[in-house]
N, CA, C and O atoms as a CHARMM CRD file, in Angstrom:
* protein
*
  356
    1    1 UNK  N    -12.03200   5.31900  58.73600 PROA 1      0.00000
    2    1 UNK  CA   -11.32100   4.95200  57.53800 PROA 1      0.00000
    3    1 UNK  C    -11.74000   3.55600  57.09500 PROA 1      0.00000
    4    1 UNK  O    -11.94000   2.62100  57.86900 PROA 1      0.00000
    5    2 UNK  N    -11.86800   3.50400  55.56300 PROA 2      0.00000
    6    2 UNK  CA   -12.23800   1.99000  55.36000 PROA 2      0.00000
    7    2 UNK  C    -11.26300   1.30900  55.13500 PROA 2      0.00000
    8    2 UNK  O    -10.22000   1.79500  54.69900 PROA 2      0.00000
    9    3 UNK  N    -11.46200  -0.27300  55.46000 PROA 3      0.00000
   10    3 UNK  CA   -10.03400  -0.96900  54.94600 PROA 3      0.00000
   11    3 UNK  C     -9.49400  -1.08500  53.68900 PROA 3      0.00000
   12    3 UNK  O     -8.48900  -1.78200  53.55800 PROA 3      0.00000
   13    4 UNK  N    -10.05500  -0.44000  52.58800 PROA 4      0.00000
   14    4 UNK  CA    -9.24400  -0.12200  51.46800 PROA 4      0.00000
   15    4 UNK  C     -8.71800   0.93200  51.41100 PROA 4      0.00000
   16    4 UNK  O     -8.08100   1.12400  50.37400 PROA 4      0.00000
   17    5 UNK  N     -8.73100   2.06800  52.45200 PROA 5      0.00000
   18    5 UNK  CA    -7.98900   3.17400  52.16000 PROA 5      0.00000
   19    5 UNK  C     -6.68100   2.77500  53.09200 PROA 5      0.00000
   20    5 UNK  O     -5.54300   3.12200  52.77600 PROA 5      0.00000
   21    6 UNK  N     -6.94600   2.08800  54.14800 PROA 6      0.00000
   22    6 UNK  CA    -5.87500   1.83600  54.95700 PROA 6      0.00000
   23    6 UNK  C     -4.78100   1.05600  54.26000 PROA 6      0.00000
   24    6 UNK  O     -3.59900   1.39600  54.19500 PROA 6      0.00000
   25    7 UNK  N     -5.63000  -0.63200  53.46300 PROA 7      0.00000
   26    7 UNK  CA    -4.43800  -0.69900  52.99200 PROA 7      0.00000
   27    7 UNK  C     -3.75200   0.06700  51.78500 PROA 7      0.00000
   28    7 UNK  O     -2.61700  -0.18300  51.37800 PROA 7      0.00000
   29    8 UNK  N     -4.36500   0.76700  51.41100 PROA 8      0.00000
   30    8 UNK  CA    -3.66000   1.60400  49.89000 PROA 8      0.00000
   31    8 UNK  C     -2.79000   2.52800  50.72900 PROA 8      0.00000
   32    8 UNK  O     -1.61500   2.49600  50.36400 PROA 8      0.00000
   33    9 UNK  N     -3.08100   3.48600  51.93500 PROA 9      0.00000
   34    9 UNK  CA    -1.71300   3.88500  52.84700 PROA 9      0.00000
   35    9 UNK  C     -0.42800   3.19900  53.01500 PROA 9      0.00000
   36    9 UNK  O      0.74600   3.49000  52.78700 PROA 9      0.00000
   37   10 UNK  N     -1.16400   2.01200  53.57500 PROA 10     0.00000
   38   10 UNK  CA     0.18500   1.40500  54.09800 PROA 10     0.00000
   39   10 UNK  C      1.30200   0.71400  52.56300 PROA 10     0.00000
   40   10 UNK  O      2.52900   0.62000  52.56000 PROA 10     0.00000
   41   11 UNK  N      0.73700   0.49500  51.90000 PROA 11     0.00000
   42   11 UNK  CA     1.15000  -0.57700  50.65400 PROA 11     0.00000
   43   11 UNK  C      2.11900   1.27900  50.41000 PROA 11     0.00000
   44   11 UNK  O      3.32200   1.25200  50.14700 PROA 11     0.00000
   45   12 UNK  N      1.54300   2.36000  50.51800 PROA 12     0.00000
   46   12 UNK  CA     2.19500   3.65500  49.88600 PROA 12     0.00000
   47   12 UNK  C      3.70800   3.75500  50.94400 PROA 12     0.00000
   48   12 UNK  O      4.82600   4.06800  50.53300 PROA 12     0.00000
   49   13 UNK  N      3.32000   3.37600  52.44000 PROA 13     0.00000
   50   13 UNK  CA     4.08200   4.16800  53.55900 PROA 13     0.00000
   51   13 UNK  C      5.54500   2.70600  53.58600 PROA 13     0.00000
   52   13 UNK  O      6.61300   2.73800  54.19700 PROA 13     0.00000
   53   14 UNK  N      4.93900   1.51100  52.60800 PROA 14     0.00000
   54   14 UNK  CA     5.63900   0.32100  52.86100 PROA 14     0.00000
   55   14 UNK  C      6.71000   0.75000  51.87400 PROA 14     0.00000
   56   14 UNK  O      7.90400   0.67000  52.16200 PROA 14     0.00000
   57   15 UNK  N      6.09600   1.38900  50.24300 PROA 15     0.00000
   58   15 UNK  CA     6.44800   1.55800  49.14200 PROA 15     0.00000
   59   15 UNK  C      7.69200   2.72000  49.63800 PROA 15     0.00000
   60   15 UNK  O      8.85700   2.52300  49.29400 PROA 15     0.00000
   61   16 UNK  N      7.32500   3.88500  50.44200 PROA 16     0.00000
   62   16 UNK  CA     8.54800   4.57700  50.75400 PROA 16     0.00000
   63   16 UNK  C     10.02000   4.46700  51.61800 PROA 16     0.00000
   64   16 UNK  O     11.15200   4.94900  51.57800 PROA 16     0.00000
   65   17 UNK  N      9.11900   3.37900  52.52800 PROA 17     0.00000
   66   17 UNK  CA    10.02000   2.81400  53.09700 PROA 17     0.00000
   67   17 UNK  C     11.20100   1.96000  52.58200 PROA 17     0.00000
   68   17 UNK  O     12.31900   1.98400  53.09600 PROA 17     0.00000
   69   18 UNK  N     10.77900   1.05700  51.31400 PROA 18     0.00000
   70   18 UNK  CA    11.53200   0.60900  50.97200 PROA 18     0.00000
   71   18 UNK  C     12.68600   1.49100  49.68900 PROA 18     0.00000
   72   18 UNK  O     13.63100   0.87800  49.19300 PROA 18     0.00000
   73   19 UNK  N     12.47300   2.49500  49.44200 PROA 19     0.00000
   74   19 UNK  CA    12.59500   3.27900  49.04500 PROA 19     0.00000
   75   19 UNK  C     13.81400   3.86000  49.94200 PROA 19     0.00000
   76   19 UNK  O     14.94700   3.39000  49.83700 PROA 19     0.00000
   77   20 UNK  N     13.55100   4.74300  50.68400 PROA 20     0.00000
   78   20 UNK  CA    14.40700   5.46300  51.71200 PROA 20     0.00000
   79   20 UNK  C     15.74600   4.57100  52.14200 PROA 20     0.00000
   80   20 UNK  O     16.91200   4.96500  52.11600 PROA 20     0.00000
   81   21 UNK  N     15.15600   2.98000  52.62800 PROA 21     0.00000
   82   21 UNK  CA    15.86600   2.69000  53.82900 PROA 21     0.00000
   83   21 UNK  C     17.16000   2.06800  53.23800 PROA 21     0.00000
   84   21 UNK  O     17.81000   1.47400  54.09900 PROA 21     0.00000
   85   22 UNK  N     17.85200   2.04200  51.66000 PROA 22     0.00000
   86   22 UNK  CA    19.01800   2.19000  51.36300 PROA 22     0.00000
   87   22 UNK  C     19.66500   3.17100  52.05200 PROA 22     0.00000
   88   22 UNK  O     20.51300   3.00900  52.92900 PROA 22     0.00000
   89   23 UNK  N     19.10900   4.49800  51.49600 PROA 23     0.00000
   90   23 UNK  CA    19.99000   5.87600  51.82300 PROA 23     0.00000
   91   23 UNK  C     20.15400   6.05900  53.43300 PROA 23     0.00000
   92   23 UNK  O     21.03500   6.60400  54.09700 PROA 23     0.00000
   93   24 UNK  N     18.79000   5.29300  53.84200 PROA 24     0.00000
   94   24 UNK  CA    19.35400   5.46300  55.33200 PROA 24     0.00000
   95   24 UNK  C     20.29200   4.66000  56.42600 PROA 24     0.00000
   96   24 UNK  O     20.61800   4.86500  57.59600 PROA 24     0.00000
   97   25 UNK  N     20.59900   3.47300  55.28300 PROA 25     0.00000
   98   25 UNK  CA    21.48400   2.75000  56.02200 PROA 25     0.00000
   99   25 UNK  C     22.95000   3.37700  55.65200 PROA 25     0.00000
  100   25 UNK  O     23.94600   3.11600  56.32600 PROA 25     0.00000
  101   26 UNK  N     22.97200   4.21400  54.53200 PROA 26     0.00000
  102   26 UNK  CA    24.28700   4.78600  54.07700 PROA 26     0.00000
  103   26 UNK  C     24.74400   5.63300  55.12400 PROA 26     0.00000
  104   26 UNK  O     25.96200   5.64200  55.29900 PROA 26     0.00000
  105   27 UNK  N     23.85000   6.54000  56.06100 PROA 27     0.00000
  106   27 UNK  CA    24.13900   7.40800  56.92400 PROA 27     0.00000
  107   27 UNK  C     23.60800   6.97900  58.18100 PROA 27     0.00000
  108   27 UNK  O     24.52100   7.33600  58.92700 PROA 27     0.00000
  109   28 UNK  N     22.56600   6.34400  59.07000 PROA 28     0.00000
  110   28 UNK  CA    22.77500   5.42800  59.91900 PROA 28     0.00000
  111   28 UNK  C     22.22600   3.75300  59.46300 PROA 28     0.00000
  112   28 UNK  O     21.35600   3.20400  58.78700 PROA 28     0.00000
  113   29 UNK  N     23.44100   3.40800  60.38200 PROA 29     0.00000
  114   29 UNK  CA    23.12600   1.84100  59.73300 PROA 29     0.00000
  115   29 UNK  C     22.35500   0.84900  60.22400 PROA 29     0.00000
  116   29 UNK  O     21.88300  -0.02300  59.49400 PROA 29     0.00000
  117   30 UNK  N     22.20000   0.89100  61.26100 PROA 30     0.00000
  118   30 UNK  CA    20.91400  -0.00800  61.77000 PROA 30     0.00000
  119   30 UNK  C     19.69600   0.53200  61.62700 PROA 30     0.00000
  120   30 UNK  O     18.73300  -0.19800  61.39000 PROA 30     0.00000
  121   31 UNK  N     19.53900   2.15400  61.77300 PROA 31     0.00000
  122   31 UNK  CA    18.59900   2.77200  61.69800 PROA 31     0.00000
  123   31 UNK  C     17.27000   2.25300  60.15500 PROA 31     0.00000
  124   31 UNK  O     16.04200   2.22500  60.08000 PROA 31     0.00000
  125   32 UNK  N     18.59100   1.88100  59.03400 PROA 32     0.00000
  126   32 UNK  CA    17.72100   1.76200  57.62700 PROA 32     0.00000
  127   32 UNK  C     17.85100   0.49600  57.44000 PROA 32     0.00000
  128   32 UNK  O     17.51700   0.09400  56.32500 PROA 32     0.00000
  129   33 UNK  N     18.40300  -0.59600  58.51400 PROA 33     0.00000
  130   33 UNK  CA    18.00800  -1.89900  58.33600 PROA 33     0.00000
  131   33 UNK  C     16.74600  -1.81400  58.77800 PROA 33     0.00000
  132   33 UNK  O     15.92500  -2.42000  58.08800 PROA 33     0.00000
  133   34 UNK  N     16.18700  -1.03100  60.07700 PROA 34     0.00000
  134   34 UNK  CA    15.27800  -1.29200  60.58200 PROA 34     0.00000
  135   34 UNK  C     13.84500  -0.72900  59.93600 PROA 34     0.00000
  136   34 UNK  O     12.68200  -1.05500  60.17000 PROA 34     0.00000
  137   35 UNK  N     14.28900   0.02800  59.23600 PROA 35     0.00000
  138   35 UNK  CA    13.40600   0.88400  57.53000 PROA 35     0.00000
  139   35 UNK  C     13.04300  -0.03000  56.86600 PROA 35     0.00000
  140   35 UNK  O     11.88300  -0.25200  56.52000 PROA 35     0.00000
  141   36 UNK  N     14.57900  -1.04200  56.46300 PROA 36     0.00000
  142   36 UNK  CA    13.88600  -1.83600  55.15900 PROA 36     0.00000
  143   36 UNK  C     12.92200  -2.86000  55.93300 PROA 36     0.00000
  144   36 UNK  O     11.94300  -3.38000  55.39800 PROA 36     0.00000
  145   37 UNK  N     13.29500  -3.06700  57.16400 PROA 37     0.00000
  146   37 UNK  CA    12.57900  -4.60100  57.65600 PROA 37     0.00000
  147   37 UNK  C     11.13800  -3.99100  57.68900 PROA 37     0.00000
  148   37 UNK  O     10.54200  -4.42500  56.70300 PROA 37     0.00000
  149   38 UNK  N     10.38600  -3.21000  58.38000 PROA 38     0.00000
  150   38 UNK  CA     9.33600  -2.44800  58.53200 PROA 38     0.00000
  151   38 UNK  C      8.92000  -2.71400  57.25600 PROA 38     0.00000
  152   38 UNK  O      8.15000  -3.65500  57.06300 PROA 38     0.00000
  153   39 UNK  N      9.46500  -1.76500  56.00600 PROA 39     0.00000
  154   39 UNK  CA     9.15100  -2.04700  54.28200 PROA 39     0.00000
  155   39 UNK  C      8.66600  -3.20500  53.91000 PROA 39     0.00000
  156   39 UNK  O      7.88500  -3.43100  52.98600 PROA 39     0.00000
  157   40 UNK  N      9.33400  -4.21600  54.93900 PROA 40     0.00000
  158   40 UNK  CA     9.18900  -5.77600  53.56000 PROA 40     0.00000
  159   40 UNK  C      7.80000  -6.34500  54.46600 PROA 40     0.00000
  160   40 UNK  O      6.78300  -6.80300  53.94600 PROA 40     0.00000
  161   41 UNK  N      8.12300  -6.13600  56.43900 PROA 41     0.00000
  162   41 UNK  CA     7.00700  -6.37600  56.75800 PROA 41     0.00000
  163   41 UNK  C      5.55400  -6.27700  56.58400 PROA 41     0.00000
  164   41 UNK  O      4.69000  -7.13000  56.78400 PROA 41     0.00000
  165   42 UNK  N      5.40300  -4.38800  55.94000 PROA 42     0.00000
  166   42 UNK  CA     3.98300  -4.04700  55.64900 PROA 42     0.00000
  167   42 UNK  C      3.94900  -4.41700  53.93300 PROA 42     0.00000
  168   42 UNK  O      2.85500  -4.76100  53.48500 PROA 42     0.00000
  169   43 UNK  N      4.64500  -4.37600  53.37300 PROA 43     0.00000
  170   43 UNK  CA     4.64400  -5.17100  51.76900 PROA 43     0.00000
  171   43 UNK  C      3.75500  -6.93700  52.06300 PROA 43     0.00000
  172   43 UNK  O      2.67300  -7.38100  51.67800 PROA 43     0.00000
  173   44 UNK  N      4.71400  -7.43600  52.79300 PROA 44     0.00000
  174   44 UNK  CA     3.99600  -9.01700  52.93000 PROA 44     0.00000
  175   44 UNK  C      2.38500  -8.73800  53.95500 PROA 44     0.00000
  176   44 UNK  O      1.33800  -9.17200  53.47400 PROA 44     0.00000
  177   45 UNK  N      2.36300  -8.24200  54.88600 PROA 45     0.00000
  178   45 UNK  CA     1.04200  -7.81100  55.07900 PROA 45     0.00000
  179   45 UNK  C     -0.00400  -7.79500  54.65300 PROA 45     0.00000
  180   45 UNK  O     -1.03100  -8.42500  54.90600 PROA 45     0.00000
  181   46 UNK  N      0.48000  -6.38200  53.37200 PROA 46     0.00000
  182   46 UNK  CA    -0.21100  -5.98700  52.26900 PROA 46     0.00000
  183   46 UNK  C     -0.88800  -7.00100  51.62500 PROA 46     0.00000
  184   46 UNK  O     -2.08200  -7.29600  51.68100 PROA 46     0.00000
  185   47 UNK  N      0.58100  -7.80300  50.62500 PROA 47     0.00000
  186   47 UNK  CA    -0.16700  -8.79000  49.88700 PROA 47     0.00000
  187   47 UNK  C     -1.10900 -10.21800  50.92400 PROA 47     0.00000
  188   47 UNK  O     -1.67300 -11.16500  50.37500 PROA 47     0.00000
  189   48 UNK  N     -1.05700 -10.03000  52.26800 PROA 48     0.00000
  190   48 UNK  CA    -1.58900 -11.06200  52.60100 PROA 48     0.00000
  191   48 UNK  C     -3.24300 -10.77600  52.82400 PROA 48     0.00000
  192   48 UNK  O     -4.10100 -11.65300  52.72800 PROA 48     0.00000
  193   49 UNK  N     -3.40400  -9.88200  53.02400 PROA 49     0.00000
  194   49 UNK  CA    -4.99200  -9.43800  52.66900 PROA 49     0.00000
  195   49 UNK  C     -5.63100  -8.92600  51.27700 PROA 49     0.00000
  196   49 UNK  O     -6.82100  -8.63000  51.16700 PROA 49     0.00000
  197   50 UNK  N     -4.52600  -8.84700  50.04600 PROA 50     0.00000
  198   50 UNK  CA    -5.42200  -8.61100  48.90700 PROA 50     0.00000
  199   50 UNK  C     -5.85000  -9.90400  48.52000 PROA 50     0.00000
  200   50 UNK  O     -5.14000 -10.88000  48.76100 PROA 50     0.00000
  201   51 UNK  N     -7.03200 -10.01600  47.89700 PROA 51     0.00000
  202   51 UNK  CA    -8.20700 -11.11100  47.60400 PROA 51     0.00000
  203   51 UNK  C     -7.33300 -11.77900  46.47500 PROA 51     0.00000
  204   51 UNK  O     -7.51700 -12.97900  46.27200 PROA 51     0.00000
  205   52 UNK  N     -6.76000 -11.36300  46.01500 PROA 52     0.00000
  206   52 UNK  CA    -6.61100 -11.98400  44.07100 PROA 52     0.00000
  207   52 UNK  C     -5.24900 -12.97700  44.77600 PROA 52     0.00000
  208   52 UNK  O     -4.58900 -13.56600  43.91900 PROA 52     0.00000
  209   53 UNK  N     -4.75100 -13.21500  46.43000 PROA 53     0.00000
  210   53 UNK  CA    -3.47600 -14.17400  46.27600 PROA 53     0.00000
  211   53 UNK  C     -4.17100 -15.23600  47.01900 PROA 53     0.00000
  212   53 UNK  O     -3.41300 -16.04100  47.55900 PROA 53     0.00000
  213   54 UNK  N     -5.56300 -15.45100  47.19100 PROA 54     0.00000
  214   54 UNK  CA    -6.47000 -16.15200  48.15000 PROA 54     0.00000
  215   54 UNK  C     -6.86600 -17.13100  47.37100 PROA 54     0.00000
  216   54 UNK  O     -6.24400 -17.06900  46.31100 PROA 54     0.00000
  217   55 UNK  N     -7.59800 -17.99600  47.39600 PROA 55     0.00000
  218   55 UNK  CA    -8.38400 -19.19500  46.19900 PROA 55     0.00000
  219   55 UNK  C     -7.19300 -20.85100  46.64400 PROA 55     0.00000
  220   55 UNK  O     -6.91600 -21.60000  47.58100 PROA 55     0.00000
  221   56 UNK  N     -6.83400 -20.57200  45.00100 PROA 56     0.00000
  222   56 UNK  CA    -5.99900 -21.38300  45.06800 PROA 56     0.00000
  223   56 UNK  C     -4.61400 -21.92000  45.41000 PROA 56     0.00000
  224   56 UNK  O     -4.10400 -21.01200  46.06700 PROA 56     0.00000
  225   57 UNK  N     -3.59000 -23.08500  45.29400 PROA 57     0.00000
  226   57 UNK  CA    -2.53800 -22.86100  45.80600 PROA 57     0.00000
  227   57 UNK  C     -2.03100 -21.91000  44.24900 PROA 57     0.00000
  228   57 UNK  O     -1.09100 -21.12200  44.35500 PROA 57     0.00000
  229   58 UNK  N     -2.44600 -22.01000  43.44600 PROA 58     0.00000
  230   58 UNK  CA    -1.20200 -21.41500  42.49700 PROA 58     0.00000
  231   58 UNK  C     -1.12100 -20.08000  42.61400 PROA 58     0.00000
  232   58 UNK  O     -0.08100 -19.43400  42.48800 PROA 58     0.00000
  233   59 UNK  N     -2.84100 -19.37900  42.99600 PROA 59     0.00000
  234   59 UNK  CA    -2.73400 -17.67000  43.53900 PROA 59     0.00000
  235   59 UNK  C     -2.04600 -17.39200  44.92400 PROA 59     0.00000
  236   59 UNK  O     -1.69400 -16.23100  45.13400 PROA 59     0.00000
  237   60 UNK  N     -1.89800 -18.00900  45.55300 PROA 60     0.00000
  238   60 UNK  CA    -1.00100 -18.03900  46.75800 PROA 60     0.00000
  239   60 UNK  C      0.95900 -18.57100  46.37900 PROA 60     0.00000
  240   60 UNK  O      1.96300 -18.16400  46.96400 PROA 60     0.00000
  241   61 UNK  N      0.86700 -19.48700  45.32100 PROA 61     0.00000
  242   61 UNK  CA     2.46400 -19.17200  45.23000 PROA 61     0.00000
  243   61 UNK  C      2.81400 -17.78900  44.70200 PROA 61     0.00000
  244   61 UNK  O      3.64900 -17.01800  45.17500 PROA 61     0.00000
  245   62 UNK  N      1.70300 -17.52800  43.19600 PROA 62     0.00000
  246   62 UNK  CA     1.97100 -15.94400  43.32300 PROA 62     0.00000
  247   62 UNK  C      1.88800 -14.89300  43.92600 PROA 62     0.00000
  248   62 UNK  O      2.30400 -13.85400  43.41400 PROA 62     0.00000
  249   63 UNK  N      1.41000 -14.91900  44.97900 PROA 63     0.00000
  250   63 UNK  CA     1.77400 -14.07800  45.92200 PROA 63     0.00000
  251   63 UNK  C      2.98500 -14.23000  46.58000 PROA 63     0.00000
  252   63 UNK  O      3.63600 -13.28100  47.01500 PROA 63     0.00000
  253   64 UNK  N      3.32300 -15.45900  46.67100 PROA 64     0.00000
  254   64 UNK  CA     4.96100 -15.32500  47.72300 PROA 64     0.00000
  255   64 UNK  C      5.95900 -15.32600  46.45000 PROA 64     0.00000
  256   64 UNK  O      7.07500 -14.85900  46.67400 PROA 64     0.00000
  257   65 UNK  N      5.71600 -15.75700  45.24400 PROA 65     0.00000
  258   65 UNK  CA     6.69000 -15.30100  43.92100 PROA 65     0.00000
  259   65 UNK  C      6.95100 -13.66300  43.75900 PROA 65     0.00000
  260   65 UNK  O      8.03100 -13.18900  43.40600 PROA 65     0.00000
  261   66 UNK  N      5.61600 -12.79200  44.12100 PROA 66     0.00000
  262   66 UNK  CA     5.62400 -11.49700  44.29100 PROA 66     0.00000
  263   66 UNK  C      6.17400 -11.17600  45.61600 PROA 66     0.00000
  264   66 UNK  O      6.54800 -10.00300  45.58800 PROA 66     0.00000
  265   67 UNK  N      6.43900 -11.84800  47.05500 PROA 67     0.00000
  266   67 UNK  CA     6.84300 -11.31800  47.84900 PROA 67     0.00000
  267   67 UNK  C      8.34600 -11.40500  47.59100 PROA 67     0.00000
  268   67 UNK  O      8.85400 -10.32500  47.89000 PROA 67     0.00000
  269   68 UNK  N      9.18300 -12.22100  47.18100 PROA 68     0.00000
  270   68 UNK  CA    10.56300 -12.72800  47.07800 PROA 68     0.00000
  271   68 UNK  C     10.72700 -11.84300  46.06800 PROA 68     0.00000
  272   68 UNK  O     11.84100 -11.33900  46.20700 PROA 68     0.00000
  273   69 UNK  N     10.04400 -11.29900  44.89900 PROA 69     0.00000
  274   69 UNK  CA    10.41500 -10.40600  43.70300 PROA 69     0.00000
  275   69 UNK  C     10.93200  -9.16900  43.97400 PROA 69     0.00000
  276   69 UNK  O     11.75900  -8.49900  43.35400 PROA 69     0.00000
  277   70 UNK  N     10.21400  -8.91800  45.18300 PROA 70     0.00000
  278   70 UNK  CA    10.07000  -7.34500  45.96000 PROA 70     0.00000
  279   70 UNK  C     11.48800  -7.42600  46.64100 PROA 70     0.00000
  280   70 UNK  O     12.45700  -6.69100  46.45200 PROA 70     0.00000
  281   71 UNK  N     11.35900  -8.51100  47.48400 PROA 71     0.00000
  282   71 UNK  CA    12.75300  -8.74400  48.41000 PROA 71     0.00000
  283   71 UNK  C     14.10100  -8.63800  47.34700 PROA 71     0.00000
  284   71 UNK  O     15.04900  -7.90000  47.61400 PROA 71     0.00000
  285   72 UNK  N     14.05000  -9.45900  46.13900 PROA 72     0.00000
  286   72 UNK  CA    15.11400  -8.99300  45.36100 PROA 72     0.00000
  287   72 UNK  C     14.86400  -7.95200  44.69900 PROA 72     0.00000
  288   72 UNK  O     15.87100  -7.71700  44.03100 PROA 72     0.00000
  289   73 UNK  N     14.25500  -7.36000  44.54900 PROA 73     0.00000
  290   73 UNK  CA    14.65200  -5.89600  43.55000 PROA 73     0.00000
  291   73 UNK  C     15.08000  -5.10600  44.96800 PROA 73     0.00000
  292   73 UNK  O     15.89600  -4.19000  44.86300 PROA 73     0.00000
  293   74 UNK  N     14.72700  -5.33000  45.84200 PROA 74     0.00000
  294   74 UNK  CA    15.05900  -4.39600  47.41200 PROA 74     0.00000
  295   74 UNK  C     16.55100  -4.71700  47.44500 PROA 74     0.00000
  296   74 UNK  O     17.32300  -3.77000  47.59600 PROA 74     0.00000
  297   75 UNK  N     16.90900  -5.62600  47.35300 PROA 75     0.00000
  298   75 UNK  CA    18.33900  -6.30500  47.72200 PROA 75     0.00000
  299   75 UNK  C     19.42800  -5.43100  46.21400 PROA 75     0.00000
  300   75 UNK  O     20.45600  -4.75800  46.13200 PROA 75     0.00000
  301   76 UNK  N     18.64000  -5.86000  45.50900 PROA 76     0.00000
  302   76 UNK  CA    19.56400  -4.94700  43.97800 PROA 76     0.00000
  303   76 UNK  C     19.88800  -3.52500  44.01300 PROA 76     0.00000
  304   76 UNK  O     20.93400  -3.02100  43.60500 PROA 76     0.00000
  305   77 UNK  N     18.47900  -2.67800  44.75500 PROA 77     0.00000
  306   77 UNK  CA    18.55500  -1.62000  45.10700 PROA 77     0.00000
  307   77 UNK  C     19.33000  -0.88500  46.24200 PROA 77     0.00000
  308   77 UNK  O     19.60200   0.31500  46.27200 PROA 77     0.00000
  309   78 UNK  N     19.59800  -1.72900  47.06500 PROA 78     0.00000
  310   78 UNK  CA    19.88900  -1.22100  48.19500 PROA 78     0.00000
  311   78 UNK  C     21.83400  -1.33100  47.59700 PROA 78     0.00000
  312   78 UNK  O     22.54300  -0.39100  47.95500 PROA 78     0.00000
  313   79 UNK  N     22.56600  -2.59100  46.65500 PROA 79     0.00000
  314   79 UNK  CA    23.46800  -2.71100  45.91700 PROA 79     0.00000
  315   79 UNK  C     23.99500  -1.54900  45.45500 PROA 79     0.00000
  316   79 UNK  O     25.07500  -1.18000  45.91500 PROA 79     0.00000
  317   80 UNK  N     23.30000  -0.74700  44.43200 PROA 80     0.00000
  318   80 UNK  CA    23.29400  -0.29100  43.43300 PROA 80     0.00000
  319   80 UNK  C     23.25900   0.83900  44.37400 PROA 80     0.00000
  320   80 UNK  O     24.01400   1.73800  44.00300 PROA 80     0.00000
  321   81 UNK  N     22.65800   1.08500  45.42600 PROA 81     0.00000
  322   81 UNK  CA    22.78000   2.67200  46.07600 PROA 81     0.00000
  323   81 UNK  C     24.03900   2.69700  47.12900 PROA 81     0.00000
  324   81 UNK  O     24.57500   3.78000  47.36300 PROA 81     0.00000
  325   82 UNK  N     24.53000   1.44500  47.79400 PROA 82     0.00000
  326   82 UNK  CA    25.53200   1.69900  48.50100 PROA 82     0.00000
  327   82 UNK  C     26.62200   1.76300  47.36300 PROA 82     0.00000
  328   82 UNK  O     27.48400   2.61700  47.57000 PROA 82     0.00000
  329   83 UNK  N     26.73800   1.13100  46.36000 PROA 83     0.00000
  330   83 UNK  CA    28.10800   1.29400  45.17800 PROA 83     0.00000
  331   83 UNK  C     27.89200   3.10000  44.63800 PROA 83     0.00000
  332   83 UNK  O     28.80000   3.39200  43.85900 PROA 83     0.00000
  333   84 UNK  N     27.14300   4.01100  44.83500 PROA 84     0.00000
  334   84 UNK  CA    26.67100   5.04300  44.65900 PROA 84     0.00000
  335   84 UNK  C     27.52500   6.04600  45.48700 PROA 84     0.00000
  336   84 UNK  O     28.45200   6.83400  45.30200 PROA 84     0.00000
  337   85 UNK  N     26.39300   5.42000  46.91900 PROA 85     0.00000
  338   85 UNK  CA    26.61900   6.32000  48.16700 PROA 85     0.00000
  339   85 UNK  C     27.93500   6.14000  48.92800 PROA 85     0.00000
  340   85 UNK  O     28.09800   7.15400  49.60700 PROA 85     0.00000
  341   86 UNK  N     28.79600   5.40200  49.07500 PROA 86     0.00000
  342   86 UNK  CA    29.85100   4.96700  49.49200 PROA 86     0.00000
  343   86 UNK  C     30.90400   4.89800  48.44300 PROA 86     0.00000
  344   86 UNK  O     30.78900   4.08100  47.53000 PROA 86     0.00000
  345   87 UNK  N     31.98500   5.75100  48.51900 PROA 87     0.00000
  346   87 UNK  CA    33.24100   5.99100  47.77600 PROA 87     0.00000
  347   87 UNK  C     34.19800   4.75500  48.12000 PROA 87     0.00000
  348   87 UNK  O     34.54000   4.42600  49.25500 PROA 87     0.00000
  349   88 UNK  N     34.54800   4.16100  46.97200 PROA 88     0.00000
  350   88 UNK  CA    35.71200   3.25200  47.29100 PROA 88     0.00000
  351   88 UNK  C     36.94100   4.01500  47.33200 PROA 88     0.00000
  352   88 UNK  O     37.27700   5.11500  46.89300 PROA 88     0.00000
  353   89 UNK  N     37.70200   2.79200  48.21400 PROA 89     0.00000
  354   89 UNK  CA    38.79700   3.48500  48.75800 PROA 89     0.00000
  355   89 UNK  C     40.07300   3.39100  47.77400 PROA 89     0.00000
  356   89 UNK  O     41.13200   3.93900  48.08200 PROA 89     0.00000
């Protein structure tokens, strides 16, 4: 496998993960903390070997401006699915 197919897997297997691991903390709960952490781990990974966050410092803050972007839309999402998945009382 070449290393562009690997990372386009993982950036996909990171992308589902973060995805899933709301719903899976709704039904086990450490289980989809340990989903999202995996998610954010191969996400920052990801962006730490694509070329375009390398050079300068300002392509490298955008890359960690894009890692924190991810972390909050993850955090909104995961919001927005437990106010969903969980019935108030």
């Amino acid at each position: 496998m070449t290393k562009e197919k690997i990372m386009k897997y993982s950036f996909w297997f990171a992308i589902v993960c973060l995805i899933m691991s709301p719903w899976i903390t709704v039904v086990w709960g450490e289980w989809g903390n340990g989903v999202t952490l995996v998610g954010l781990f191969v996400i920052v990974t990801y962006s730490e070997f694509l070329p375009r966050f390398h050079g300068s410092f300002l392509k490298t803050l955008s890359g960690i401006i894009a890692i924190l972007g991810v972390i909050i839309l993850e955090i909104i999402y995961s919001i927005i699915v437990s106010a969903i998945a969980i019935p108030s009382c």
